[in-house]
mmCIF file of the N, C-alpha and C atoms, coordinates in Angstrom:
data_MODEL
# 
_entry.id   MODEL 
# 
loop_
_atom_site.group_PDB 
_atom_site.id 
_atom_site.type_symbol 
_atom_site.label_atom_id 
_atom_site.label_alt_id 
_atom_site.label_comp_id 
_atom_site.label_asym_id 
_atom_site.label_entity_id 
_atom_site.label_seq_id 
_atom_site.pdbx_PDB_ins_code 
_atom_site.Cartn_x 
_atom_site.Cartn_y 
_atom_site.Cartn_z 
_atom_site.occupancy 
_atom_site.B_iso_or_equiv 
_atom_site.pdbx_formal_charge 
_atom_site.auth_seq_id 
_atom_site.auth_comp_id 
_atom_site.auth_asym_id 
_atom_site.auth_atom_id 
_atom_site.pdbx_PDB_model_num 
ATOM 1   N N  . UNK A 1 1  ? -13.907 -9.464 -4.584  1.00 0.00 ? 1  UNK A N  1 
ATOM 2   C CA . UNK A 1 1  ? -13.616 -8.324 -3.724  1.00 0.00 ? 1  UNK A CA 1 
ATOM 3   C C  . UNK A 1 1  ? -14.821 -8.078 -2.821  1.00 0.00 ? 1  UNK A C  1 
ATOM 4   N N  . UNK A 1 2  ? -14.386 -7.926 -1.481  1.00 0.00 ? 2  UNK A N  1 
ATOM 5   C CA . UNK A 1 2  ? -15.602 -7.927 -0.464  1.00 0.00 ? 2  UNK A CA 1 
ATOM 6   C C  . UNK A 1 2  ? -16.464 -6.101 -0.964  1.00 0.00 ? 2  UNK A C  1 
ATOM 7   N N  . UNK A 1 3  ? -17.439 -6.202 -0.520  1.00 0.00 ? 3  UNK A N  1 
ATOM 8   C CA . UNK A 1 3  ? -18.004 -4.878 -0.823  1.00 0.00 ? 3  UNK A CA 1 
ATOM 9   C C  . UNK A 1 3  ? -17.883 -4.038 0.528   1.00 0.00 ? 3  UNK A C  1 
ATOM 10  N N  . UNK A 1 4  ? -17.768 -4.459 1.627   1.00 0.00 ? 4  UNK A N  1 
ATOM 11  C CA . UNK A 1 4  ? -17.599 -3.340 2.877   1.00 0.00 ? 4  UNK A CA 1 
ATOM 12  C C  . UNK A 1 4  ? -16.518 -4.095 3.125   1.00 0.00 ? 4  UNK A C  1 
ATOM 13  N N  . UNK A 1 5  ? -15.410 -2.789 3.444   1.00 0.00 ? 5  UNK A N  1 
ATOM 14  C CA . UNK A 1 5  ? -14.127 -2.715 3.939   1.00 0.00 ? 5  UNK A CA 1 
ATOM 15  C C  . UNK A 1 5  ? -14.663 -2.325 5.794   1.00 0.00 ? 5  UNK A C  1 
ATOM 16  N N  . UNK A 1 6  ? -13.418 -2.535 6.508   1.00 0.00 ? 6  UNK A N  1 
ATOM 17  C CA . UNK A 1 6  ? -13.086 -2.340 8.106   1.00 0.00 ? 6  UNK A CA 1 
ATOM 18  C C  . UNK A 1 6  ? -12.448 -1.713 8.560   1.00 0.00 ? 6  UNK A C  1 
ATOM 19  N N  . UNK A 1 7  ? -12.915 -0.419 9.180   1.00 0.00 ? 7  UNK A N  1 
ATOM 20  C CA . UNK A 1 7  ? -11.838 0.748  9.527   1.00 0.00 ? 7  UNK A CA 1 
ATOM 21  C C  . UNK A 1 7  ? -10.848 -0.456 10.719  1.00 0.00 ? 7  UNK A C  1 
ATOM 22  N N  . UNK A 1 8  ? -9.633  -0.584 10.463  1.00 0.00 ? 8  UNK A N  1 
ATOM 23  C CA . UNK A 1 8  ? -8.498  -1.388 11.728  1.00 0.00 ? 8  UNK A CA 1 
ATOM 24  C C  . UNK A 1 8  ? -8.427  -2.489 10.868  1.00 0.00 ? 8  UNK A C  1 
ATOM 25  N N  . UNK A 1 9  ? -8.995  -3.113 10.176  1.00 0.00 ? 9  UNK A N  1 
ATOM 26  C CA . UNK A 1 9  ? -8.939  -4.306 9.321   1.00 0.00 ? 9  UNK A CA 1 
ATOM 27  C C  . UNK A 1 9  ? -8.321  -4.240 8.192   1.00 0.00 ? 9  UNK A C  1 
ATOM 28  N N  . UNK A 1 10 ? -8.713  -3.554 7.166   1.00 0.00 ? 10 UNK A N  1 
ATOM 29  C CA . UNK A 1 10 ? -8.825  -3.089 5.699   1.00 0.00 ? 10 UNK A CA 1 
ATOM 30  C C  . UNK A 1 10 ? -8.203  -1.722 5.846   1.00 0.00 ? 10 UNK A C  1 
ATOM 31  N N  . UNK A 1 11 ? -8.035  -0.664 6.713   1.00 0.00 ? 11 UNK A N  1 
ATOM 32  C CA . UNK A 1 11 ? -7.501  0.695  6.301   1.00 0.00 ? 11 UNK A CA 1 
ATOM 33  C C  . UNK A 1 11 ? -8.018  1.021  7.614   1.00 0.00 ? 11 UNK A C  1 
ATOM 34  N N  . UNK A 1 12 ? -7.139  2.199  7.795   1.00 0.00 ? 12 UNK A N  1 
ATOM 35  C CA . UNK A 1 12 ? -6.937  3.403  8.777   1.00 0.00 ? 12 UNK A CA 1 
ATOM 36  C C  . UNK A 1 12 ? -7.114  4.857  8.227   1.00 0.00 ? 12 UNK A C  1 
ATOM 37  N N  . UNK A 1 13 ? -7.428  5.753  9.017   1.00 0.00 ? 13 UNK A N  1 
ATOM 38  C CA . UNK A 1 13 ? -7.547  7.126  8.612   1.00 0.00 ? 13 UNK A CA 1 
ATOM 39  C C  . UNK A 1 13 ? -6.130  8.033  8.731   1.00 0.00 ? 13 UNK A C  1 
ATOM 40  N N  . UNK A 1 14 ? -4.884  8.263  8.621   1.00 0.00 ? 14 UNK A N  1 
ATOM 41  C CA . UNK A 1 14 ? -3.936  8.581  8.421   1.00 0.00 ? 14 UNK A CA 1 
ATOM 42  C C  . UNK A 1 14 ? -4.087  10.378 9.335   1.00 0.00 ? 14 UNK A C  1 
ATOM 43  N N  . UNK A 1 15 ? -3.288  11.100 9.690   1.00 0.00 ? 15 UNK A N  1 
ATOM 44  C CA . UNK A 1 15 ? -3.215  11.785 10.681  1.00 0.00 ? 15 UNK A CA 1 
ATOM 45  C C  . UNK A 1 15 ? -3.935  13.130 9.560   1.00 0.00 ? 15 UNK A C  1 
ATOM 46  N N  . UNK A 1 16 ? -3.513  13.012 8.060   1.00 0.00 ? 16 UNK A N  1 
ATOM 47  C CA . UNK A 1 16 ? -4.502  14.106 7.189   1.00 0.00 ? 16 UNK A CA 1 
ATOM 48  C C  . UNK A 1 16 ? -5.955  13.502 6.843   1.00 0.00 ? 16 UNK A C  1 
ATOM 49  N N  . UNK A 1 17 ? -6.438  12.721 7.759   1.00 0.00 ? 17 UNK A N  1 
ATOM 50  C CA . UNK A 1 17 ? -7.752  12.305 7.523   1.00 0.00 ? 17 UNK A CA 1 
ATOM 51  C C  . UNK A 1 17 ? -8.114  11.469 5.623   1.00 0.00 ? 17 UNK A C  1 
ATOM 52  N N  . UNK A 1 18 ? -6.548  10.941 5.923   1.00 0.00 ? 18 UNK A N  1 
ATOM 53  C CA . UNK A 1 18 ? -7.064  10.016 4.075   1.00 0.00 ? 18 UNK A CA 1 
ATOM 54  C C  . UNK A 1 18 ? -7.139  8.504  4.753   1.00 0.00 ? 18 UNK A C  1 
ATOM 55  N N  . UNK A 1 19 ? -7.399  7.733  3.927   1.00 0.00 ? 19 UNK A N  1 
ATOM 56  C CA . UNK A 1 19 ? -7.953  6.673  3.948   1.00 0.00 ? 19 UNK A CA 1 
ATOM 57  C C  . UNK A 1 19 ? -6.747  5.811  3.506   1.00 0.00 ? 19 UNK A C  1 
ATOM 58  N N  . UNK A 1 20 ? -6.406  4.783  4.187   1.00 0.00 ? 20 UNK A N  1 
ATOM 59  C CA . UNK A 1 20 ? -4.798  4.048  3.686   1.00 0.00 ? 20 UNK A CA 1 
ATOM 60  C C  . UNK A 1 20 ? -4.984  2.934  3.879   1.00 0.00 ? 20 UNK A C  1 
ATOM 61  N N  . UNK A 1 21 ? -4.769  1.944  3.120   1.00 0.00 ? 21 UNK A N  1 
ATOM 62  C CA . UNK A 1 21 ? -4.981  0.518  2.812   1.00 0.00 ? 21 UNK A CA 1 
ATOM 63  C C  . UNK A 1 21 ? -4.553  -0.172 3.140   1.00 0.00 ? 21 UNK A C  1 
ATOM 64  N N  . UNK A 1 22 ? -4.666  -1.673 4.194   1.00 0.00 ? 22 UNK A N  1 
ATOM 65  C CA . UNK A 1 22 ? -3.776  -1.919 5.012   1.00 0.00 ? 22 UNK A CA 1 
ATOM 66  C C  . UNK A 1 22 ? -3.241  -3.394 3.943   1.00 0.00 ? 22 UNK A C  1 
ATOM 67  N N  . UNK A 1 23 ? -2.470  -3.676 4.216   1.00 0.00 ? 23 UNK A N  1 
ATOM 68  C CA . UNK A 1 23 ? -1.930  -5.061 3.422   1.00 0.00 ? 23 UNK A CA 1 
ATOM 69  C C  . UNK A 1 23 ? -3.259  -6.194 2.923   1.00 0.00 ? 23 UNK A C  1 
ATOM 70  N N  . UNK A 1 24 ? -4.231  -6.764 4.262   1.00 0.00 ? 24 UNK A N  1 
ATOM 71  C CA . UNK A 1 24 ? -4.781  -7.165 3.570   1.00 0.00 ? 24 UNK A CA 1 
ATOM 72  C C  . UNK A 1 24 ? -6.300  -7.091 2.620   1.00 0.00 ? 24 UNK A C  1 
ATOM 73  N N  . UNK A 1 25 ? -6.344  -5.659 2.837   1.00 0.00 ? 25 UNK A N  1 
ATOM 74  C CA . UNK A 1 25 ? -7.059  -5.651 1.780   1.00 0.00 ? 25 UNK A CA 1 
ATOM 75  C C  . UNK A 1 25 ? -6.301  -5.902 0.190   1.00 0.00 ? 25 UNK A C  1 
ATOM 76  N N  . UNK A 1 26 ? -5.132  -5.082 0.020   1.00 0.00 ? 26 UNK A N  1 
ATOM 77  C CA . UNK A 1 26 ? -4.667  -5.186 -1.243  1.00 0.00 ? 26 UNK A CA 1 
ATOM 78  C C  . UNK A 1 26 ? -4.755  -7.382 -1.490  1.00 0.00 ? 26 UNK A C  1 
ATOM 79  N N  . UNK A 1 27 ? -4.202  -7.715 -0.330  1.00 0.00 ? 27 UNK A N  1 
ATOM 80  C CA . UNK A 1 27 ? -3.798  -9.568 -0.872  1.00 0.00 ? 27 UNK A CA 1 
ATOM 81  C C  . UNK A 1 27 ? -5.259  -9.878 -1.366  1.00 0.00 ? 27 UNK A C  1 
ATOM 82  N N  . UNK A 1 28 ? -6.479  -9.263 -0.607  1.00 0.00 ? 28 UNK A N  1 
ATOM 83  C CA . UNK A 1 28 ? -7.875  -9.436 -1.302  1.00 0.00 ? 28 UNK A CA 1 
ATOM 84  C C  . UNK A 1 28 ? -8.395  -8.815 -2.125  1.00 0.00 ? 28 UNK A C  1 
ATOM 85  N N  . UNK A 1 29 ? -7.589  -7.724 -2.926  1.00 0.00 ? 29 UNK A N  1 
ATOM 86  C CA . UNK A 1 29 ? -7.902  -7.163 -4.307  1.00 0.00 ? 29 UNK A CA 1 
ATOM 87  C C  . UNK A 1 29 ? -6.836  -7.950 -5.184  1.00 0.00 ? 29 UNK A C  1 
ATOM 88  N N  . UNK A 1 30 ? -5.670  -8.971 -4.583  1.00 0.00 ? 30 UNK A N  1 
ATOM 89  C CA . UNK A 1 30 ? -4.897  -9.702 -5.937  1.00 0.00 ? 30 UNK A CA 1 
ATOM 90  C C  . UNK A 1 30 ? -4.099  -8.787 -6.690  1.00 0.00 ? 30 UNK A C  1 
ATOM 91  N N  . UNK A 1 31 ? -3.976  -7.582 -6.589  1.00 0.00 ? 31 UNK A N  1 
ATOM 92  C CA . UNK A 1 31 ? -2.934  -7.199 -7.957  1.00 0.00 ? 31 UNK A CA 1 
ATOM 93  C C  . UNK A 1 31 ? -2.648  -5.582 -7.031  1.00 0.00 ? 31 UNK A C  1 
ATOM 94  N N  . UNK A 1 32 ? -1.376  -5.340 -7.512  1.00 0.00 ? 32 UNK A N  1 
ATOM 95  C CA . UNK A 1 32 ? -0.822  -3.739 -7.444  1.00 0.00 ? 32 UNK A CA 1 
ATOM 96  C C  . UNK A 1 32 ? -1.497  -2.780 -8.155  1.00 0.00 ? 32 UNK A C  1 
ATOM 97  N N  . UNK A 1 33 ? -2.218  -1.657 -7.762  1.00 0.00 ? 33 UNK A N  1 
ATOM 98  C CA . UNK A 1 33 ? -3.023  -0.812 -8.666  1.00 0.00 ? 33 UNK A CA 1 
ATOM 99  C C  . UNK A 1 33 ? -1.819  0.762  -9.137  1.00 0.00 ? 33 UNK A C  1 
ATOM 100 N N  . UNK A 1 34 ? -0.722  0.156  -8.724  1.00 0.00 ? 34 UNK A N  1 
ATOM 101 C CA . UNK A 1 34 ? -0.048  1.332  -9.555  1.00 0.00 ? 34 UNK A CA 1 
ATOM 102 C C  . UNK A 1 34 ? 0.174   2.477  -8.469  1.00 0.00 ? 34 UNK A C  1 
ATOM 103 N N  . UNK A 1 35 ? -0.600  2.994  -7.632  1.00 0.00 ? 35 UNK A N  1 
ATOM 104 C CA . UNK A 1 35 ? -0.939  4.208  -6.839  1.00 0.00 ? 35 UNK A CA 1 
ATOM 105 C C  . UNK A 1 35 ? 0.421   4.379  -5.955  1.00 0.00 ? 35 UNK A C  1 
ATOM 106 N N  . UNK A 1 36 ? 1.185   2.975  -5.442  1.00 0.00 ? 36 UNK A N  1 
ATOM 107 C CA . UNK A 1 36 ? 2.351   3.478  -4.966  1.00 0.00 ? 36 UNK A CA 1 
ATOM 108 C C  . UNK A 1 36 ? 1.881   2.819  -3.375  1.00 0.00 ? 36 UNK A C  1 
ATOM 109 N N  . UNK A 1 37 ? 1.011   2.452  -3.059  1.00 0.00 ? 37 UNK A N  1 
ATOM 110 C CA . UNK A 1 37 ? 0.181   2.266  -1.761  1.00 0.00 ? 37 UNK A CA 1 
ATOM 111 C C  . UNK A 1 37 ? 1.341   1.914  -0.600  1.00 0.00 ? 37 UNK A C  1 
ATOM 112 N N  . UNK A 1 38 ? 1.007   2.652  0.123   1.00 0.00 ? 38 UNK A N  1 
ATOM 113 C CA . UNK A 1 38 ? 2.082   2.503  1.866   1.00 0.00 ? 38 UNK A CA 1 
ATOM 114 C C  . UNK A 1 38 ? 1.741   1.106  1.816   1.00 0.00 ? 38 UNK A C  1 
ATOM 115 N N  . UNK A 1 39 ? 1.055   0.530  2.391   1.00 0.00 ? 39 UNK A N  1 
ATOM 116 C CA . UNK A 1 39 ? 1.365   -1.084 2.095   1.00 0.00 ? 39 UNK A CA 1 
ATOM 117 C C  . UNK A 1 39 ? 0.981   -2.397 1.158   1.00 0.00 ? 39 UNK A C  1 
ATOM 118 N N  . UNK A 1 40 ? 1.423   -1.883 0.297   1.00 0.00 ? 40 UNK A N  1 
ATOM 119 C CA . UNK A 1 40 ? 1.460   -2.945 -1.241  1.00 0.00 ? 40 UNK A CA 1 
ATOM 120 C C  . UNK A 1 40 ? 2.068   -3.733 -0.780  1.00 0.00 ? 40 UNK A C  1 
ATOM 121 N N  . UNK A 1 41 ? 1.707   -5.543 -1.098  1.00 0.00 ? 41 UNK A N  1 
ATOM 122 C CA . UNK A 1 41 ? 2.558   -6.145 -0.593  1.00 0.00 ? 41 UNK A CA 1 
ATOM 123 C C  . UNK A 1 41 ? 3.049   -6.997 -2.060  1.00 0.00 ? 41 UNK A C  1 
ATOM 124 N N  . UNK A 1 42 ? 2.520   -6.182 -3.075  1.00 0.00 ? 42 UNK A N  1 
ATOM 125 C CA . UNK A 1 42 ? 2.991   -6.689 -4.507  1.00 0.00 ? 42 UNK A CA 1 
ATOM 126 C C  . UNK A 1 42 ? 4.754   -6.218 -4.572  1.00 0.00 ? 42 UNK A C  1 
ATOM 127 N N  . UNK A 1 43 ? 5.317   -5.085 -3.986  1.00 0.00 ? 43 UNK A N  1 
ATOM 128 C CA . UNK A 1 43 ? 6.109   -4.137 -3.852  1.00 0.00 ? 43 UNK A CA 1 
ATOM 129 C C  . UNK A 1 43 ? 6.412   -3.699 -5.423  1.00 0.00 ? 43 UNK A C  1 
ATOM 130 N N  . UNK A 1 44 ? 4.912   -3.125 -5.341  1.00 0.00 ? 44 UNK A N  1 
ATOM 131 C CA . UNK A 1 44 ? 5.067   -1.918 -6.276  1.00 0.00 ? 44 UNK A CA 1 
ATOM 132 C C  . UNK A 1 44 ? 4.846   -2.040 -7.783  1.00 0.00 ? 44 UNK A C  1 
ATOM 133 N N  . UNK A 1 45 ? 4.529   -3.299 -8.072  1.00 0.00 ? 45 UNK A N  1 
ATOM 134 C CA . UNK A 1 45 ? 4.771   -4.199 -9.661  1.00 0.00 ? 45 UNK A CA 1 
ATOM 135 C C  . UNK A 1 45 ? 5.003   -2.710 -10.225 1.00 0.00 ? 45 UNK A C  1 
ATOM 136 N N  . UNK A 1 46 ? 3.338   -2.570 -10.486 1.00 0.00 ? 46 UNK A N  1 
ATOM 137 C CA . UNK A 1 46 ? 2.785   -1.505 -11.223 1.00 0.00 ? 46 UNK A CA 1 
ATOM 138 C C  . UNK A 1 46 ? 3.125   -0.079 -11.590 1.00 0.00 ? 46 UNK A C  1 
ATOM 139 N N  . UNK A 1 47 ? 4.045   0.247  -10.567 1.00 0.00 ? 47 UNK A N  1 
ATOM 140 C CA . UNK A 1 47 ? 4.179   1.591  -10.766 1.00 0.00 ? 47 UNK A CA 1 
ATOM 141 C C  . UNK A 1 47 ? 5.505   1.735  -11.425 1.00 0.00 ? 47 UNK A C  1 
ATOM 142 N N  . UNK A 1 48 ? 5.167   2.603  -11.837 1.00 0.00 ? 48 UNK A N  1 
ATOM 143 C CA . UNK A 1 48 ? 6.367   3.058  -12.994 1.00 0.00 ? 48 UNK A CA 1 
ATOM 144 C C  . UNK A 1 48 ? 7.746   3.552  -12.243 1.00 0.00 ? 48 UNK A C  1 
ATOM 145 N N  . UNK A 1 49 ? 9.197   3.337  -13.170 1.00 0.00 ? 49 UNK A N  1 
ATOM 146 C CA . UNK A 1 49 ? 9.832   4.213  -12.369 1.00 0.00 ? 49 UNK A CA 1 
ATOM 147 C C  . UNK A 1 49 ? 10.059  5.149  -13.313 1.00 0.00 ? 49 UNK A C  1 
ATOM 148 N N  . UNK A 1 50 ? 11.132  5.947  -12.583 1.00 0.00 ? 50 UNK A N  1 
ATOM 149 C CA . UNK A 1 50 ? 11.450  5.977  -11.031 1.00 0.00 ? 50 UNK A CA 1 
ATOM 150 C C  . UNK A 1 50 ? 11.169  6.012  -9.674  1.00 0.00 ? 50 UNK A C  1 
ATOM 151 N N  . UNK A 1 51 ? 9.097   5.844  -10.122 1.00 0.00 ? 51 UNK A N  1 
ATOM 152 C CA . UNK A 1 51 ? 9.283   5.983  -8.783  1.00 0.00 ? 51 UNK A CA 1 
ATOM 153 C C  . UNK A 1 51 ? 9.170   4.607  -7.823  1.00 0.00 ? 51 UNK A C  1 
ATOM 154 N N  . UNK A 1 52 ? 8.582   3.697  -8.715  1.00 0.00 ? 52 UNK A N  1 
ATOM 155 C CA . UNK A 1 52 ? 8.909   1.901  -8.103  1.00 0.00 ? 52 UNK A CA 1 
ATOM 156 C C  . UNK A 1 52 ? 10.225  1.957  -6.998  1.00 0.00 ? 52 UNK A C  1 
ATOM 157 N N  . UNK A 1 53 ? 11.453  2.345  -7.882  1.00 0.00 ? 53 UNK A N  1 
ATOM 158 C CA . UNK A 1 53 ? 12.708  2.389  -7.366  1.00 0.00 ? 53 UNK A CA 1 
ATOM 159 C C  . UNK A 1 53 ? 12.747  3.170  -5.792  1.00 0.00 ? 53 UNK A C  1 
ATOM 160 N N  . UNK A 1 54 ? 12.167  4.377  -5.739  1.00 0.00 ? 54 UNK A N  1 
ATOM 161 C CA . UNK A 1 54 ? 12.631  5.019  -4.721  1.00 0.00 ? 54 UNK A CA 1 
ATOM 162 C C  . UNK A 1 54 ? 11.493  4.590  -3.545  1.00 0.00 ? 54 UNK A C  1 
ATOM 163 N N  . UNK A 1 55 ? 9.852   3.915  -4.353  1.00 0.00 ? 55 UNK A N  1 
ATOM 164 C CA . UNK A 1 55 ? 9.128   3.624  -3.052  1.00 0.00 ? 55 UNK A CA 1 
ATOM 165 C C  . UNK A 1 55 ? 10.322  2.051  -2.678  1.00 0.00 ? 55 UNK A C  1 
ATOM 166 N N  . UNK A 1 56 ? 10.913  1.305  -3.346  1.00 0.00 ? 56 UNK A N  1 
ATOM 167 C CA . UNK A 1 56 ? 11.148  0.206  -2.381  1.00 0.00 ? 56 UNK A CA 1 
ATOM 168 C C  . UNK A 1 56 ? 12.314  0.594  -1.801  1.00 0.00 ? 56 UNK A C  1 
ATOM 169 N N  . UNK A 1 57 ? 12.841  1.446  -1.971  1.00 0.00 ? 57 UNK A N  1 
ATOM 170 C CA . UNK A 1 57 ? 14.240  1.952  -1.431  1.00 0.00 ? 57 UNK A CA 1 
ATOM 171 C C  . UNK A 1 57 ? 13.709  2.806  -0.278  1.00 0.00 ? 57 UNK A C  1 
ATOM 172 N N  . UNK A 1 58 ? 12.968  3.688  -0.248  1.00 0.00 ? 58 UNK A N  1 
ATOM 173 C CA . UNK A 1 58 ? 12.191  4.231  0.558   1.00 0.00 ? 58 UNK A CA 1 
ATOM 174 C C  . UNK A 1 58 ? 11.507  2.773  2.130   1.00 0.00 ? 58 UNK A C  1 
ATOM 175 N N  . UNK A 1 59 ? 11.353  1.863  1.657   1.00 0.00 ? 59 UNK A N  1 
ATOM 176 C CA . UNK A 1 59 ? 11.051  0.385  2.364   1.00 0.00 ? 59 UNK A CA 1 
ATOM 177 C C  . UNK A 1 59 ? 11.963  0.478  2.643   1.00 0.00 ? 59 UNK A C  1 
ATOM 178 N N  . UNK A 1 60 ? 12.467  0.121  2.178   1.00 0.00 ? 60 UNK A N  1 
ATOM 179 C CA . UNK A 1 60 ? 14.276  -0.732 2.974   1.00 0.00 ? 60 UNK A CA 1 
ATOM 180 C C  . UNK A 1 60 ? 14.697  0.292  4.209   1.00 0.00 ? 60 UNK A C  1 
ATOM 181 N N  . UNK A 1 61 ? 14.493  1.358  3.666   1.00 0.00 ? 61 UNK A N  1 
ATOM 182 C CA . UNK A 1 61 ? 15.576  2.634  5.234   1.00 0.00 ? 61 UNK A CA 1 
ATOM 183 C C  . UNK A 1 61 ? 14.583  2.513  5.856   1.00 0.00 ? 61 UNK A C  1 
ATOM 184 N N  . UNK A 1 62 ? 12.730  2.796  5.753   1.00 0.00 ? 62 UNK A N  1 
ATOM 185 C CA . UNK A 1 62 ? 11.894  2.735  6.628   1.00 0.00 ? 62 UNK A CA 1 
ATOM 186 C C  . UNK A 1 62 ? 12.358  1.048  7.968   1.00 0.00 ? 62 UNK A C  1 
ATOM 187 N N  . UNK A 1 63 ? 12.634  -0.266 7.430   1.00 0.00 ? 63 UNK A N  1 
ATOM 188 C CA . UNK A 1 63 ? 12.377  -1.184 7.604   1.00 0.00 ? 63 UNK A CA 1 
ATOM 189 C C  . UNK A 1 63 ? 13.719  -1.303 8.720   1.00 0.00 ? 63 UNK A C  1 
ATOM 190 N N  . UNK A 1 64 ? 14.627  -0.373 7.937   1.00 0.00 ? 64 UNK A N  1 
ATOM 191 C CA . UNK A 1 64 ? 16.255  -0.568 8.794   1.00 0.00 ? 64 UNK A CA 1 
ATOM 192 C C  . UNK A 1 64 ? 16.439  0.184  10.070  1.00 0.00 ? 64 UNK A C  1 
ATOM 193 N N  . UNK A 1 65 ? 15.112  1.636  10.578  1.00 0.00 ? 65 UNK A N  1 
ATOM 194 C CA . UNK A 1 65 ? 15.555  2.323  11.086  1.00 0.00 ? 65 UNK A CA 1 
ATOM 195 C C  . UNK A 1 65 ? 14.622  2.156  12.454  1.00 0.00 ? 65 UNK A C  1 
# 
């Protein structure tokens, strides 16, 4: 795992000033950490449902609309 991340590279600051992870950082951390992350590209292993279920269902209408 690299030790300095890239604001536009690795994550963006989100319009409430949080910090959001862009795809490839997660492919360079290797695994789903559970958290639910806007772009996991594990889709979601980790997280428990119900809510696994409704973040990839939540994907799909985002992806359709």
């Amino acid at each position: 795992m690299k030790q300095n991340v890239i604001e536009g590279e690795d994550f963006y600051f989100n319009e409430n000033g949080l910090m959001v992870l862009l795809e490839k950082y997660h492919l360079e951390r290797g695994y789903c950490c559970g958290n639910g992350c806007k772009h996991c590209p594990f889709d979601f292993d980790c997280v428990p449902e119900p809510r696994r279920s409704f973040l990839l269902e939540q994907r799909v209408n985002t992806a359709n609309s």
